[in-house]
PAMI-853281 format. One record per residue: residue in one letter; y, x, z of N, C-alpha, C in turn. Coordinates in pm, whole numbers, plus 50000, padded with zeros to 5 digits. Each point is the difference from the previous one (the first is absolute). Example, Ala and Ser with C-alpha at 12.3 -4.5 7.8 and 13.67 -1.06 7.14 Angstrom:
A494315131950780501194991150000501205009050000S501054996549928501195008250006501094992350073
# end
This chain:
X498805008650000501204991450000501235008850000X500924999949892501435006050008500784998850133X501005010449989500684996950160501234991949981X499704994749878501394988349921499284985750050X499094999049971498864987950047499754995750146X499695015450079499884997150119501114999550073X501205002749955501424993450031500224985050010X499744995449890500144984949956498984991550104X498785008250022498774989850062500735002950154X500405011650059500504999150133501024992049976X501174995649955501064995450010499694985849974X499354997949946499214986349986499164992050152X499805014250027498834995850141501264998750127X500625008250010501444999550047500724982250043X500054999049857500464982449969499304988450081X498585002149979499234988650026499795003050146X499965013050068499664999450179501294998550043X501005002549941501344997450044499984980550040X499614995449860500254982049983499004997050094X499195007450031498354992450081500814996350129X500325015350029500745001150134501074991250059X501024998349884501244995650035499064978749985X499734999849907499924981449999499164998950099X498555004850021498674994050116500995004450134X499514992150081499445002050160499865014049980X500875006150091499495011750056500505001350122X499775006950110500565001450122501215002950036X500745007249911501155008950007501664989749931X499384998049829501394998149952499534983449968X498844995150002499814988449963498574990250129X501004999250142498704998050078500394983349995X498654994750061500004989750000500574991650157X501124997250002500064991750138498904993950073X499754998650133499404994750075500924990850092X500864994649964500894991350075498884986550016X500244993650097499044989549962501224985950038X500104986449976500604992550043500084994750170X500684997650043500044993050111499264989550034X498874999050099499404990150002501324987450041X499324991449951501224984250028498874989750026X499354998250136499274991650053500354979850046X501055008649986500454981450036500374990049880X500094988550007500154995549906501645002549932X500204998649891501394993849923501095015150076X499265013649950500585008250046499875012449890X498954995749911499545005649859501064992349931X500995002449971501184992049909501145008949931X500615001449923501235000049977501064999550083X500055008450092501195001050074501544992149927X500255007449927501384997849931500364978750018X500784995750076500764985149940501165003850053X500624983049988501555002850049500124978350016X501295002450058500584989850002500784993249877X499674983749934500794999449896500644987450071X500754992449866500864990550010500024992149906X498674998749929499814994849877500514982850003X499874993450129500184984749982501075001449943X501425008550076501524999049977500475004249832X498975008049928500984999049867499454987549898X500944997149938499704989649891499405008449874X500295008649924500425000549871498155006850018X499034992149910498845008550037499845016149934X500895001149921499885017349950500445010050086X500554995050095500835009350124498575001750078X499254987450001498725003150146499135009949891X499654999249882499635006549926500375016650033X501314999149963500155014849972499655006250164X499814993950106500394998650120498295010550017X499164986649979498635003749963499725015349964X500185000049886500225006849882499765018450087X501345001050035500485008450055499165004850171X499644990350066498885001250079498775004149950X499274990649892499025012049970500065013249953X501145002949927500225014449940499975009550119X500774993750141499445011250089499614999250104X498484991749931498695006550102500054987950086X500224991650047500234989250102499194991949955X499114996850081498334984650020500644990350042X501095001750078500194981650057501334994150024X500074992249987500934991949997500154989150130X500755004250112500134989250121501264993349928X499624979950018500934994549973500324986750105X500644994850005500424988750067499054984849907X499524995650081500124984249916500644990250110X500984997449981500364991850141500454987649979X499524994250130499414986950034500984990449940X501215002549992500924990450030500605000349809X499405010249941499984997649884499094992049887X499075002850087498534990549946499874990850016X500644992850130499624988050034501284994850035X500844998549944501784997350101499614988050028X499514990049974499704985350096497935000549972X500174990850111498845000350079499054990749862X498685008349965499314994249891500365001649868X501665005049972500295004149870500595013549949X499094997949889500035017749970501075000949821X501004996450000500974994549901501665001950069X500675011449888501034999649987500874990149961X500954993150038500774991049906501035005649942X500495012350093501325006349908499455007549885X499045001249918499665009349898498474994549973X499414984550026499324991749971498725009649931X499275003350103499155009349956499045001950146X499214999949972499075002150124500255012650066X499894998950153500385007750089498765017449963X498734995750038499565007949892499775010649943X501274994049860500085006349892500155016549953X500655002150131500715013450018499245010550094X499144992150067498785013950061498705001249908X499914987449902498895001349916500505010449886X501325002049989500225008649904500645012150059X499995008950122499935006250099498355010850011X499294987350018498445001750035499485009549823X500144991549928499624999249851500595015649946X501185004650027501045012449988499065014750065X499924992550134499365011250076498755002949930X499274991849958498555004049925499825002849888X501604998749919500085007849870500105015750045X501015004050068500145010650014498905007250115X498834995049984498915009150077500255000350150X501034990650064500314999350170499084994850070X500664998650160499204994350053500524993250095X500074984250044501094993550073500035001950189X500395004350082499974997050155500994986749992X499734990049997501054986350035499964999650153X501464994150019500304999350153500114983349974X499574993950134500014987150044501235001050097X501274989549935500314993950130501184993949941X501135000750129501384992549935499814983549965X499704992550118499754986749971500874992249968X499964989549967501354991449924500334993950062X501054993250017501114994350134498974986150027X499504994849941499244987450037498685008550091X499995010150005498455004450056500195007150127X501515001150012500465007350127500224989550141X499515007150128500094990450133501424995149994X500995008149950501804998750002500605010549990X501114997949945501165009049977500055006049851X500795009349911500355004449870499035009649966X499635008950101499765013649984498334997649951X500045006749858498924999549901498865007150104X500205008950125498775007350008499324993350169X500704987750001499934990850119498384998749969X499044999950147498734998449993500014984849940X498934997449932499294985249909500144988850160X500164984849963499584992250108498484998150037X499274999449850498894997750034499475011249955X498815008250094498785010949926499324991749860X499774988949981498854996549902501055003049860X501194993150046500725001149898500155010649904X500325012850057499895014850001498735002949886X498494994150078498835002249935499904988849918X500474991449947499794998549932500765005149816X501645007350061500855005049895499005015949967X498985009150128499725007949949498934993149904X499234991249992498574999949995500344992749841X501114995049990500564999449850499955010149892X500825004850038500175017849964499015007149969X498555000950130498985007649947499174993849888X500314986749989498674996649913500754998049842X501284996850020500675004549843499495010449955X500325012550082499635010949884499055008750106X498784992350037498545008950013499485000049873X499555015050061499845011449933500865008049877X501024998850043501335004249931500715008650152X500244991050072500515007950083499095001950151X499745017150086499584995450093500235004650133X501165005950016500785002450106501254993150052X500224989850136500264995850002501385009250169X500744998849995500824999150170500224990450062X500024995950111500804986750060500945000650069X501035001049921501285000250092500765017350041X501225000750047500555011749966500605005350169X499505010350064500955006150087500084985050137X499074995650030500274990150118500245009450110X500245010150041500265009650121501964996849974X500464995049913501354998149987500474981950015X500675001650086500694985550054500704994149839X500495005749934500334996649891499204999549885X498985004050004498654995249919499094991550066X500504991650110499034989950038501134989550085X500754996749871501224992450000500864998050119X500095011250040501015000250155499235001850098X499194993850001498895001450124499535017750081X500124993150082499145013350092498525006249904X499945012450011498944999049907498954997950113X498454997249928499404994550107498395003249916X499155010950022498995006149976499034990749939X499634994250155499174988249986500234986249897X500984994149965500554988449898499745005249919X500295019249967499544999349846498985002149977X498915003350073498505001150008499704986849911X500284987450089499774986349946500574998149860X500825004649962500434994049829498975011249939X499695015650016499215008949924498764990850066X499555001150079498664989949996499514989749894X501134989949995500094988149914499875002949850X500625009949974500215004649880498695012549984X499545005550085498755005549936498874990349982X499854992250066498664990049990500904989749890X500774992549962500114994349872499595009349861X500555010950033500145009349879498665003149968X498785003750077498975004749968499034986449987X500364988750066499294990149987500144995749811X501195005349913499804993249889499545014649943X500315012850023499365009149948499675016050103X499044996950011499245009050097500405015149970X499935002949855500645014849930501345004050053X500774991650053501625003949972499555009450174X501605009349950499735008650174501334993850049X500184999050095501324999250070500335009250126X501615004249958500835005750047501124997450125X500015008950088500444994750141501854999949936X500924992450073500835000350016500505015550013X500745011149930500165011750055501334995850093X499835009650094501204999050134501135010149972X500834994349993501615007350033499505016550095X500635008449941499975013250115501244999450077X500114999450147500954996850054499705008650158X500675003550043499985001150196500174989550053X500794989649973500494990850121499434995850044X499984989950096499204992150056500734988450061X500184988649941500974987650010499634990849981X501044988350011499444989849927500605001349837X500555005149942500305002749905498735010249901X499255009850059499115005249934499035007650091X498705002149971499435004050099499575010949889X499195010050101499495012049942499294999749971X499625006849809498874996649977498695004550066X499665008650058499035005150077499504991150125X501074992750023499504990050142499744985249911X500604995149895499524990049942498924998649914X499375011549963498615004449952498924998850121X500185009650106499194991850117500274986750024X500954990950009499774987550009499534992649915X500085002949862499194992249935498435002250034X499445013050022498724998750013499574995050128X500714999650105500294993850125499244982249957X500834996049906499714985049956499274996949865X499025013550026498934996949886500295003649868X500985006049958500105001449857499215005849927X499015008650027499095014349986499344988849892X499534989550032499214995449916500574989149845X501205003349997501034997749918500524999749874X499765017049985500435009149897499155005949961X500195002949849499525012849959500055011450031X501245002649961500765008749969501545000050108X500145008850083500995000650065501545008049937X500534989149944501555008449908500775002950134X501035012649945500735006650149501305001149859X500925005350053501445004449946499945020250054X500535009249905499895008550048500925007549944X501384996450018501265002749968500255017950056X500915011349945499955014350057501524995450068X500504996050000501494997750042500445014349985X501145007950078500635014449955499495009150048X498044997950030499175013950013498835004849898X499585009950008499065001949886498874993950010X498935000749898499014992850051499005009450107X500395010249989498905008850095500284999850169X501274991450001500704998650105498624992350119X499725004550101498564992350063500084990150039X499074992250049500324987850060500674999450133X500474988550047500545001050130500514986650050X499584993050123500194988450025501564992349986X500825009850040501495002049992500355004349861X499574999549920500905008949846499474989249895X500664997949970499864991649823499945009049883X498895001549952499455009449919498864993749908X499845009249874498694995049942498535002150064X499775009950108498855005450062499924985950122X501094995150044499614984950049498644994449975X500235000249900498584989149919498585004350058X499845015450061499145005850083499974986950141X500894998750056500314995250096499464983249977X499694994249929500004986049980498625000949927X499475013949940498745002549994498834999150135X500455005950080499195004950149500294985550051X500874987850015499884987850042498604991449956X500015001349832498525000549967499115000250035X499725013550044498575005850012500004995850179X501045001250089499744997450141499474983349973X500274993649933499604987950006498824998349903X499205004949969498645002549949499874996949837X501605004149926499994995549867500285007649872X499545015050085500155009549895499205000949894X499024988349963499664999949876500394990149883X501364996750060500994996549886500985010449922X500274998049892500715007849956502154998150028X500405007249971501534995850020500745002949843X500634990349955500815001949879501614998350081X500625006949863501885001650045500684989849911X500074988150121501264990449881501755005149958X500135010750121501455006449918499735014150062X500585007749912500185014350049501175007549885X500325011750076501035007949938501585003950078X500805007149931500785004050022501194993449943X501144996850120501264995049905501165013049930X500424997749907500875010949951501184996649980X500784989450058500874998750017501145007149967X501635005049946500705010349958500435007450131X500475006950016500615005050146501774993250046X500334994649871500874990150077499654988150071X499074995749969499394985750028500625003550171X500294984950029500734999750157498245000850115X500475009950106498735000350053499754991850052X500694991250039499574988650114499004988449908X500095002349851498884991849934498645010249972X500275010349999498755005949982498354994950116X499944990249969498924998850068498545005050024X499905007349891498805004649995500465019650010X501255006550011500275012349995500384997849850X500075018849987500234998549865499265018949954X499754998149862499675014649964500385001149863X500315009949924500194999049876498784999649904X500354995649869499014996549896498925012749983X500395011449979499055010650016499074999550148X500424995150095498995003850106499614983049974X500694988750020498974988949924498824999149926X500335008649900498845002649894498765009650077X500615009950097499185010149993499174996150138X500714993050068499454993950165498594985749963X500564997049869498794989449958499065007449966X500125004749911498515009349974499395005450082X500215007250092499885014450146499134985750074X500714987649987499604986150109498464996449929X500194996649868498734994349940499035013549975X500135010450011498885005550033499525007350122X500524997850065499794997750177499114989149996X500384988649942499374989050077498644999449935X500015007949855498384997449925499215006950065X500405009550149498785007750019499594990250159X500744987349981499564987250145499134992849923X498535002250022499214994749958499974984750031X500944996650052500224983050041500924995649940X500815007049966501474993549869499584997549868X500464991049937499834993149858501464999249942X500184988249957501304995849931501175005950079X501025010349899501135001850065501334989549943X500714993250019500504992949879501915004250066X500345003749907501375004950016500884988549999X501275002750088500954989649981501995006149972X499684999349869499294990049902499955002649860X499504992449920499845006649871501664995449919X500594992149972500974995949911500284984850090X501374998550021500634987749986500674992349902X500484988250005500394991549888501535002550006X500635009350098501684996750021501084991850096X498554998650098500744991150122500045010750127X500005009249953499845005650155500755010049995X501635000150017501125005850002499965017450019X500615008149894499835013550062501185002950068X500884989250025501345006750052499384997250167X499234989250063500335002450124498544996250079X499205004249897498924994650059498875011049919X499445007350146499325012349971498994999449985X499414988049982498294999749965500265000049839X500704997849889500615006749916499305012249930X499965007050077499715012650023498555006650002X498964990449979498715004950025499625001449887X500904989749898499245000649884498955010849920X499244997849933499245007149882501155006049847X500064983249968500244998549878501754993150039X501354999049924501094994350002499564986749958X500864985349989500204996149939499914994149862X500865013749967499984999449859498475007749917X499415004050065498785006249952500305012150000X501005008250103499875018049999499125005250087X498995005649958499295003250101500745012450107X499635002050128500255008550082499275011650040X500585010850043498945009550027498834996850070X499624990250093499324996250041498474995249923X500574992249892499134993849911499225014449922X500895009949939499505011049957498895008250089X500254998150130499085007750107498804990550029X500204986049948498404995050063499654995849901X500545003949859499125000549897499425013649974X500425013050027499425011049971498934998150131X500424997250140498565000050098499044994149924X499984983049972498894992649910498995009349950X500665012749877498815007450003498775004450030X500284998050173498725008350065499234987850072X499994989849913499174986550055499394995649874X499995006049866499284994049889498705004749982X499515011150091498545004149943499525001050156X499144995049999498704999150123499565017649991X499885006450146499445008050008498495001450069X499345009550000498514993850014500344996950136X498554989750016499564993250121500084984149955X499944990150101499744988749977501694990750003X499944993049874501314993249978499604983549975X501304991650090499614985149994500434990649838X499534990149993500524991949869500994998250019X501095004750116501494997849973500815010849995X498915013249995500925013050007501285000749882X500835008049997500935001949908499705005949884X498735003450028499465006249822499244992049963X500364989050037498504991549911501494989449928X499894995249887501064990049984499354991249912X500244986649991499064986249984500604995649866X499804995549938500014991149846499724988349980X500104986949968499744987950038499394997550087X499694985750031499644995350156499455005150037X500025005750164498765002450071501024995050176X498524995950040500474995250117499265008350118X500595001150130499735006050080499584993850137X498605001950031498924986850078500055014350138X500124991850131499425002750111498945002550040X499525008650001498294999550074499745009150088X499794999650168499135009350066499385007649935X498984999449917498825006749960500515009149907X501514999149982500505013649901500375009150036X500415011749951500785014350073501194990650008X500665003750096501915000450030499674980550029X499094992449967499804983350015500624997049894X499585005049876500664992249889499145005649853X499944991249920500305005049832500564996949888X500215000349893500144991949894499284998249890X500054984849956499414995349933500494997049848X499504996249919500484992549874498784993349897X500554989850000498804992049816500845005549920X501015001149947500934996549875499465011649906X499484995349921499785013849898501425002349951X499775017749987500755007249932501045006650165X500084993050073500555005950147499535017350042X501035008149974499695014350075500165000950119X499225009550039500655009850124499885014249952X501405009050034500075010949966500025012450111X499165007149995500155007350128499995017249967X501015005350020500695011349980499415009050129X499425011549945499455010150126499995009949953X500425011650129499545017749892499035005250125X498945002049904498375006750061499065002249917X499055004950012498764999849937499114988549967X500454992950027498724981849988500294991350042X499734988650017500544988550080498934984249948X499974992650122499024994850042500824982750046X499204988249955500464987150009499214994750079X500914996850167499314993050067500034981549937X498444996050002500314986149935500254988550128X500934986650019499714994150074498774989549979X499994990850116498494994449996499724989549881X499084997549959499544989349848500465011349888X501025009049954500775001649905498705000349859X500895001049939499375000549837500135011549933X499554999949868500065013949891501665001649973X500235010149989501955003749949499805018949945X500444988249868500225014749922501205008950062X499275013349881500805012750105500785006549872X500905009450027500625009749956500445013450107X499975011349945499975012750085501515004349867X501155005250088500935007649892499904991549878X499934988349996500044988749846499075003249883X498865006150095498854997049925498594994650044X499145000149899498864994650110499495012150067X499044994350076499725011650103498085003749976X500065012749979498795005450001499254999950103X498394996149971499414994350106499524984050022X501424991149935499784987250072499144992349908X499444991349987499504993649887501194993049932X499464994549868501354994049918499104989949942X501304990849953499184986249934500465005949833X499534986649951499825004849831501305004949932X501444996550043501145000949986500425015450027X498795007950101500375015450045500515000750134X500994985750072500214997950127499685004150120X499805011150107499025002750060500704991850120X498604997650097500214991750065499444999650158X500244995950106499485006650113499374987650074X499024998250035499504991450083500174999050158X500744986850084500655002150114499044987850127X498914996049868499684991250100498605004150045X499374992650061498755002250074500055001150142X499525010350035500025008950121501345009850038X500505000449881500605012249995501714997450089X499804985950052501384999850085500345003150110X501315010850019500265005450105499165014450022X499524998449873499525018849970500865009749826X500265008850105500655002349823498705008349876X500814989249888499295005149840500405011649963X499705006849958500825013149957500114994049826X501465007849966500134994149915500275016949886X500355009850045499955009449951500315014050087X499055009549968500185013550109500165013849910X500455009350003500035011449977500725002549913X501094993850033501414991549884500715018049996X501195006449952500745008349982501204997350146X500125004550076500854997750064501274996149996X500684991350001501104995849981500014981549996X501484999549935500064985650007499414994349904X499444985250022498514993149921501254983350017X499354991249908500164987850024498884989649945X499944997750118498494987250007500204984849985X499714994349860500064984149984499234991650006X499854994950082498704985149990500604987349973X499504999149911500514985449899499024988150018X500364985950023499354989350021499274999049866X498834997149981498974995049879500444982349965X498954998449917500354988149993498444995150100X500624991850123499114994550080498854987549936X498984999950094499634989850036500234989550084X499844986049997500744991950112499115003350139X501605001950121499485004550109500285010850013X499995010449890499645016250049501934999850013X500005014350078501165005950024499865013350062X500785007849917500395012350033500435008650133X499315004250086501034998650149499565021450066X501255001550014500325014250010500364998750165X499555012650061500195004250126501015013850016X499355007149921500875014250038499445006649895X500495012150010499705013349879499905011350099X499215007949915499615013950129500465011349873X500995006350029500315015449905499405012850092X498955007249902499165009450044500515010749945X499625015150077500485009950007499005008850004X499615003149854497835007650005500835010750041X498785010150058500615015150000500095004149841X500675008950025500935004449867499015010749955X499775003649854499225014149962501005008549918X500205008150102501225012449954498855010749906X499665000249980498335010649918500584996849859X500374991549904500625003249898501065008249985X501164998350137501425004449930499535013750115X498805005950047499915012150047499165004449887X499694996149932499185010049876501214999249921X501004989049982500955005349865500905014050086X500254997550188500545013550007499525010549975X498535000649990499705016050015500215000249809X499494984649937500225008949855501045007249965X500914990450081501725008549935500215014450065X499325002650095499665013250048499685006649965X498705000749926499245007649939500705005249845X500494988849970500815002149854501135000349976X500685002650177501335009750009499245016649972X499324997650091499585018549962499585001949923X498994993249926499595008549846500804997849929X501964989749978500785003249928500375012950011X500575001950132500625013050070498975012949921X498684997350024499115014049952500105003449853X500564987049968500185003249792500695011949950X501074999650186501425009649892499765011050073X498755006250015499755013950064499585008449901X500455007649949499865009849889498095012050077X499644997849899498815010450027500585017050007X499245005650067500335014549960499265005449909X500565011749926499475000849861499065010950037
# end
């Protein structure tokens, strides 16, 4: 062989242990993470962190709730907490009809509801705000109901309109405040009885829906004007509430400290929420989860007069930067779920000259977004791909495609799964690992697959080429493997509804993303090649002695 040849073949060999090295698994410049996910044992805690507060009843023009939408999904946000209130739905007793704009009362949460499920959301509706015919006396919209049935029967309306459309429900807002329980002393126990009333109507027409505690005002005082939330949380469980709720919503506002700021019985802070956590568990209910009906920072200008700053004040850069530092603090509380910010966009009623809640916003008005919005759309990022370990049917990397509904069951991981008949209905589930595995729920049926938007090697296929995974039998509440010894990195997994038989239905529990050990033995033979055929380049240009 010429030493022109054996130039070319080392420099060649050079190339390919170089590429072995640099693309495979190797220990050094290309290792494989071992991060694994956070276990999330409780229920409705595998979610999408990201919501916020809207105001969708208050605008008219429907391209505004649109763009409103719009702009929420672009960054990263699952849910949508909204008002449906009482006194709009029902302004006289039995009728659900506008006369000033002769249109059913309605009209405007069905196209609310309908909005949210175009744009891939997900609704938290709050119950309350009864209508002057439903109040014991006086003006004030947040005056307790005269009658409890009454109450259950405006929720039990509501749930069965749009079951299985919507299934998170609140009852009522901040009763630890004399002015959210229409002047009145607040009073633990009374609101036990309306959340009572309203959980047993609500589940009596649909057993699926979860419901949400009243979240409590963060406050010190102790009055008849407002009590603390920490002592009105023991009183509710004092009068039985434990068996109530789902889901216990809290408020977890930073007012003018950081979020790393600790907890403390005396300090109003976001680490509070620790504090109203441990009320929980002393009362034997730490296997509920806790979601955030408001949180964040006000940013108010530095002229703003202090005596309105009610919540403190910080500027937009530490706004932006104190939310993020907050929401990933809280993803490593294996008991937190929904964070929902307040607030996402208003309609223009809520004055910036003298009124500093103003100030929390996301988005302006007019549709400018704020630095804020920019910072919890770049966080969103690190919630679209499942990392290995076991993830629920509501994690943030799984995202849904026509109907599927979401059924209660003991007998599931986290007490839940989802289901669907509707052919052609996805679920998409985004993971970076080596393999990944479909827990099926109980009865389920056949549902075709896709791996990276193709079919997947291994599975069987029908005559069309379709491959397809079988979920029923035995096989529920054990995972299928659906593909292993994948290339490391990010994968996306589709299971698509077939066209059923009557009866059958599709029903998903969880997904398991696996993490094989890695075989570095390719990109260590391309190092030594490029080794070897560094030096026999190097030996080409050694002149012999003559």
């Amino acid at each position: 062989m010429g030493r022109r040849t054996l130039r070319v073949a080392c420099f060649l060999g050079l190339l390919v242990g170089l590429g072995l090295t640099w693309w495979l698994p190797n220990p050094v410049l290309n290792p494989v993470p071992t991060t694994q996910a956070l276990a999330r044992p409780l229920p409705f805690t595998d979610v999408n962190p990201l919501g916020a507060n809207f105001f969708l009843d208050r605008e008219v023009e429907t391209w505004k709730k649109q763009e409103t939408l719009r702009m929420a999904r672009a960054a990263g946000l699952g849910w949508v907490k909204q008002m449906f209130p009482w006194d709009q739905i029902e302004p006289q007793k039995g009728l659900f009809w506008d006369d000033r704009i002769r249109r059913s009362t309605w009209d405007k949460f069905d196209e609310i509801v309908s909005l949210v499920e175009q744009y891939g959301l997900r609704l938290i509706v709050r119950l309350d705000q009864p209508p002057e015919w439903a109040r014991s006396r006086g003006e004030n919209a947040r005056y307790p109901v005269r009658d409890l049935n009454e109450f259950g029967d405006y929720v039990a309306r509501v749930v069965a309109r749009y079951r299985g459309r919507i299934q998170y429900y609140q009852i009522w807002n901040e009763p630890n405040l004399a002015r959210e329980w229409g002047g009145r002393p607040p009073d633990p126990a009374a609101y036990t009885e309306l959340l009572k009333v309203a959980y047993q109507r609500a589940k009596a027409v649909d057993p699926n829906v979860v419901i949400l505690s009243a979240p409590l005002a963060q406050t010190l005082e102790r009055s008849p004007q407002a009590i603390n939330e920490l002592d009105f949380l023991q009183g509710m469980y004092a009068a039985g509430a434990a068996a109530y709720f789902d889901i216990l919503m809290a408020n977890a506002y930073g007012f003018d400290r950081p979020p790393e700021d600790p907890p403390d019985p005396r300090v109003l802070n976001f680490q509070r929420l620790k504090l109203l956590r441990e009320v929980m568990v002393r009362n034997g209910d730490g296997a509920k989860p806790v979601w955030l009906n408001e949180f964040g920072w006000n940013a108010a200008p530095p002229t703003f007069p202090p005596f309105r700053l009610y919540w403190g004040r910080v500027t937009e850069e530490e706004q932006a930067a104190y939310t993020v530092r907050a929401i990933r603090m809280a993803r490593e509380w294996d008991w937190l779920g929904v964070i929902n910010l307040w607030y996402f966009r208003q309609v223009g009623d809520i004055s910036p000259l003298d009124n500093a809640e103003y100030y929390f916003r996301v988005v302006d008005p007019d549709f400018t977004p704020r630095p804020l919005y920019f910072a919890v759309q770049q966080l969103s990022e690190e919630f679209k791909f499942a990392l290995p370990g076991e993830h629920q049917e509501t994690s943030p990397a799984v995202q849904t495609e026509g109907r599927w509904n979401y059924v209660r069951a003991d007998e599931a991981s986290a007490r839940g799964y989802i289901e669907s008949s509707a052919p052609g209905a996805r679920l998409v589930f985004n993971f970076r690992g080596t393999g990944v595995q479909v827990i099926p729920g109980p009865g389920s049926g056949r549902v075709y697959v896709q791996l990276d938007g193709r079919a997947v090697s291994g599975l069987p296929a029908d005559p069309t080429g379709q491959t397809w995974l079988e979920l029923g039998g035995d096989t529920a509440g054990r995972p299928v493997t659906v593909a292993r010894n994948l290339t490391y990195g990010q994968h996306r997994l589709t299971l698509t509804v077939p066209q059923l038989r009557p009866g059958e239905t599709v029903r998903v529990d969880a997904f398991v993303v696996l993490l094989d050990e890695p075989d570095y033995r390719p990109a260590l033979l391309g190092a030594g090649l490029a080794a070897l055929s560094f030096v026999g380049f190097g030996l080409t240009f050694i002149r012999r002695r003559p």
